[in-house]
C-alpha positions in Angstrom: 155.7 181.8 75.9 155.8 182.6 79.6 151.7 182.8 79.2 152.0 179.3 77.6 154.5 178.1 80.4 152.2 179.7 83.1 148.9 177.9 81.5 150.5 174.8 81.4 152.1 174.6 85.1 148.4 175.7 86.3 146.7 172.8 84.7 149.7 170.7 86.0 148.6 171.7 89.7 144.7 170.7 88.6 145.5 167.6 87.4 147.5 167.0 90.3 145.3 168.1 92.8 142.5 166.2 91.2 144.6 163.2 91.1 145.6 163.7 94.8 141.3 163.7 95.4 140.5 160.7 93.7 143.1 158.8 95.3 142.4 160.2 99.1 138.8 158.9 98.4 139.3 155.7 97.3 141.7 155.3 100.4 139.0 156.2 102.4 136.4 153.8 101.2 138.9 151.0 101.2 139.8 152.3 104.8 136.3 152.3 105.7 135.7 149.0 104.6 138.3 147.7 106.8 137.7 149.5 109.8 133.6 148.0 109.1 135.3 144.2 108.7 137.5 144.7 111.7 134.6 146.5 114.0 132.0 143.6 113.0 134.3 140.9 112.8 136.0 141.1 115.7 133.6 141.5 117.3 131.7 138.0 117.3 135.4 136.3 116.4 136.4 133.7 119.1 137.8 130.6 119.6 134.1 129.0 118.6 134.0 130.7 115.2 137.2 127.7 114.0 136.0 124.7 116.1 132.3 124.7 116.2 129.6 124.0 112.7 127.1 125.7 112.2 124.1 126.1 114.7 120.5 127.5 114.4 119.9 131.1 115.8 120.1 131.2 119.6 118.3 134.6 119.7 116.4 135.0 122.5 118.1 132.2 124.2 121.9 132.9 125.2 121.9 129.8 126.9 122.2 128.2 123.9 125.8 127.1 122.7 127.4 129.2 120.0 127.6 128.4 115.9 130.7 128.3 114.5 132.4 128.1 111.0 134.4 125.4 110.4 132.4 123.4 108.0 132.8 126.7 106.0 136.5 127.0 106.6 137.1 123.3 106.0 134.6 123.0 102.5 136.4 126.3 101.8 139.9 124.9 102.3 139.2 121.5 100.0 137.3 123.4 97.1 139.8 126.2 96.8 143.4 123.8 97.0 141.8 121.3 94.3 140.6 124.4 91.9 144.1 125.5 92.2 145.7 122.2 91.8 143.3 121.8 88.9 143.7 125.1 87.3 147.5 126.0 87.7 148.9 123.0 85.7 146.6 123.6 82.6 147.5 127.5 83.1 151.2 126.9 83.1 150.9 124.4 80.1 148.9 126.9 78.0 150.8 130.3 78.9 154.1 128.2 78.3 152.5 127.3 75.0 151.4 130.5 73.8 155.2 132.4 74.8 157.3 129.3 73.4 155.4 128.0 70.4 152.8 130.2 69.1 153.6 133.8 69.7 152.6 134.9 66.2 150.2 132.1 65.3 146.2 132.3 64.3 146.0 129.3 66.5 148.0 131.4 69.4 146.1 134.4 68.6 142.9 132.4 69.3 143.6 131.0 72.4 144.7 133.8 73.7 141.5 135.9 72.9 139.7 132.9 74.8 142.0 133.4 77.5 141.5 137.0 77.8 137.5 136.7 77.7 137.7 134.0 80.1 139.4 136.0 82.4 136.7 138.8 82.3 133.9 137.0 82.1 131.5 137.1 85.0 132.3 134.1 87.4 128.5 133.6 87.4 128.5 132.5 83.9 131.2 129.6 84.7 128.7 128.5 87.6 125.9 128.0 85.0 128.4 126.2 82.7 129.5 123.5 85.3 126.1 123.0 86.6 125.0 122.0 83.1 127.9 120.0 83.1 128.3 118.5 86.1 125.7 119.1 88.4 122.6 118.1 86.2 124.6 115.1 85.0 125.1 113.7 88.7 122.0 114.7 90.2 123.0 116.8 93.0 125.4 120.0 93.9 128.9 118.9 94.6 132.0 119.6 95.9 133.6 118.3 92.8 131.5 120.8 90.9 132.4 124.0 92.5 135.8 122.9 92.7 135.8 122.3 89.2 134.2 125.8 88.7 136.9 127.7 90.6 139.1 125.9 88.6 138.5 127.6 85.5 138.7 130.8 87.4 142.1 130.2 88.1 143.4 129.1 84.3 143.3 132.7 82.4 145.0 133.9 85.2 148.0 131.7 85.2 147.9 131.2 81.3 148.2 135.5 81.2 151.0 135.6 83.8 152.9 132.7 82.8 152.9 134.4 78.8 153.9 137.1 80.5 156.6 136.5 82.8 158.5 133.9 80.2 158.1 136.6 77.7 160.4 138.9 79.7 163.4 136.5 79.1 165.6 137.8 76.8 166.0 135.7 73.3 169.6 135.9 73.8 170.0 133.5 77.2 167.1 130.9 74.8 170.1 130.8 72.4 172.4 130.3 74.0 171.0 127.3 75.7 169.8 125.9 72.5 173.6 126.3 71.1 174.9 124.4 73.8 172.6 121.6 72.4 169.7 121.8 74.6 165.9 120.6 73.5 163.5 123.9 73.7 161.9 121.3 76.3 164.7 121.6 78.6 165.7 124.9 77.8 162.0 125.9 79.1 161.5 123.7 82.2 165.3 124.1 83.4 165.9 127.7 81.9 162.5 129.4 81.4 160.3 128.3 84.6 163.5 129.0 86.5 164.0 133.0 85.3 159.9 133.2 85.5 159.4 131.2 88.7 158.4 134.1 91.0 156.2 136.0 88.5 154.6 132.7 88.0 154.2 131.8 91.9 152.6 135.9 92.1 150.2 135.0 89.2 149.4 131.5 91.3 148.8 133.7 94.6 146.7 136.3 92.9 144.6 133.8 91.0 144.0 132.1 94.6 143.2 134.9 96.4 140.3 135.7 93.1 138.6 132.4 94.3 139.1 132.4 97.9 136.0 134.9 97.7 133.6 134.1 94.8 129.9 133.1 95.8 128.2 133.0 92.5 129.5 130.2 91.2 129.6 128.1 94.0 125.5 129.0 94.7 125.1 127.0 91.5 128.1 124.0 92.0 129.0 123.0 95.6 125.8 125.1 96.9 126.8 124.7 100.7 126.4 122.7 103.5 125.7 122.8 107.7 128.5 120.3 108.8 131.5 119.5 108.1 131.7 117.5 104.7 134.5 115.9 102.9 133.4 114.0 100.4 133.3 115.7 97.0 130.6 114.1 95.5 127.9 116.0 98.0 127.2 119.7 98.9 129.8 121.5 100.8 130.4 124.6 102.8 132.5 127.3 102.2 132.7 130.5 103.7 131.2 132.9 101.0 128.2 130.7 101.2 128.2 131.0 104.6 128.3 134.7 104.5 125.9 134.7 101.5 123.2 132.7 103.7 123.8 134.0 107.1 123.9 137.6 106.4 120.7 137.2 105.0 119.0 135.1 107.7 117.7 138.3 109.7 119.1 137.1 112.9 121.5 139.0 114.8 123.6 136.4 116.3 124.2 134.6 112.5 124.4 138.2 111.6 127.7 138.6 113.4 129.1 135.1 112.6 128.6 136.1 108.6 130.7 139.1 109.6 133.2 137.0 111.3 133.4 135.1 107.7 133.8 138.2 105.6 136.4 139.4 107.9 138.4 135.7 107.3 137.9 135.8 103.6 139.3 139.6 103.7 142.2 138.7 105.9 143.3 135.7 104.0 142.6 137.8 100.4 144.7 140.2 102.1 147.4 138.0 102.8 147.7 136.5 99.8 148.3 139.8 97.7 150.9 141.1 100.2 152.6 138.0 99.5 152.4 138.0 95.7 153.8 142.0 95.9 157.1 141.2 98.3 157.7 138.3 95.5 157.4 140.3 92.8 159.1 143.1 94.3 162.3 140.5 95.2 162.0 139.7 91.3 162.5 143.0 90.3 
């Protein structure tokens, strides 16, 4: 027994010690990444980068004024807050449906696979689906279409956490609404969303900080722009695009301004998730 006992606590070391590896390097390539973003970012980051389009390389020529990114930050802005705006009610509707109606249905079952493959399914593959849809149709890239395509990004995500969160409420507090003569609708929008409403705001914030970076799909949708666009029915910036085309121009000065970009995306990604944790942390 004490050989037993001795075997055991020794493999209990390796496996923590081999636990305590994997996770100091992963720390260090996440700190490494960081320390890149904030060393390259900063570097070219200014007052220009948030009130100045986009301008051809002035390399060679210092003289020239700078390029900025707010056509990025701007088409950016737009594209992501209607994907949201698009996504989220749909999300909420469905998850709502598949906790309160059709938790042990085929139908239920079937949405909820589609759900789930949805939500792993490369975003590349939902760009190719809304330019046959919407770009082809209309004739040109759009900022309608990669709006549009974000938008689906965001639906498996709030469909999974809303299931989730209103199927944490206990059976007994539904009853005892319904006994006091409620409709299930009310009991759900003045009971449910209520008990859920922070693990549903965190599965809003994480499915918006998912989107705030994707590039593939919007190659294939919005596409991107040089100025400053509004209107939804043309191309329009945003900043993975921007990063996308002007990390691969070869020029040093667009170079730096891509990095500025990446370190934007990362800070506002950041943001968002620290966010989402101290609300579901409160929740809890």
């Amino acid at each position: 027994m004490r050989a037993r006992g001795a075997r055991r606590g020794r493999t209990d070391r390796i496996i923590t010690a081999l636990s305590l590896l994997a996770t100091a390097i992963g720390l260090f390539f996440l700190a490494s990444i960081l320390l890149t973003l904030f060393w390259r970012g900063l570097a070219a980051m200014d007052l220009t980068i948030f009130t100045t389009e986009f301008r051809p390389t002035r390399y060679g020529d210092e003289s020239l004024p700078k390029g900025g990114l707010l056509h990025a930050i701007v088409g950016s802005l737009i594209q992501v807050a209607i994907g949201t705006g698009i996504g989220t009610p749909i999300g909420l509707l469905v998850g709502t449906y598949l906790a309160e109606y059709a938790q042990r249905t085929a139908l239920g079952n079937a949405v909820r696979f589609v759900s789930d493959i949805l939500l792993s399914a490369p975003s590349i593959l939902i760009g190719l689906f809304i330019y046959q849809l919407v770009v082809l149709p209309m004739g040109a890239f759009s900022g309608l279409a990669g709006a549009l395509a974000l938008a689906i990004i965001v639906i498996p995500v709030v469909v999974r956490t809303t299931e989730d969160m209103l199927s944490l409420i206990p059976n007994t507090l539904r009853e005892a609404v319904i006994g006091l003569g409620a409709p299930k609708w009310k009991m759900i929008t003045l009971v449910g969303y209520r008990a859920a409403l922070s693990g549903i705001v965190t599965g809003v914030l994480l499915a918006i900080a998912r989107i705030a970076g994707e590039t593939a799909p919007l190659l294939l949708t919005s596409f991107g722009n040089s100025v400053t666009s509004t209107d939804l029915t043309r191309a329009m910036a945003s900043l993975p695009i921007a990063i996308y085309q002007q990390a691969n121009s070869g020029f040093p000065d667009l170079i730096e301004i891509a990095w500025s970009a990446a370190l934007l995306v990362t800070l506002g990604v950041l943001a968002i998730n620290i966010i989402a944790r101290v609300a579901l942390r409160k929740k809890h």
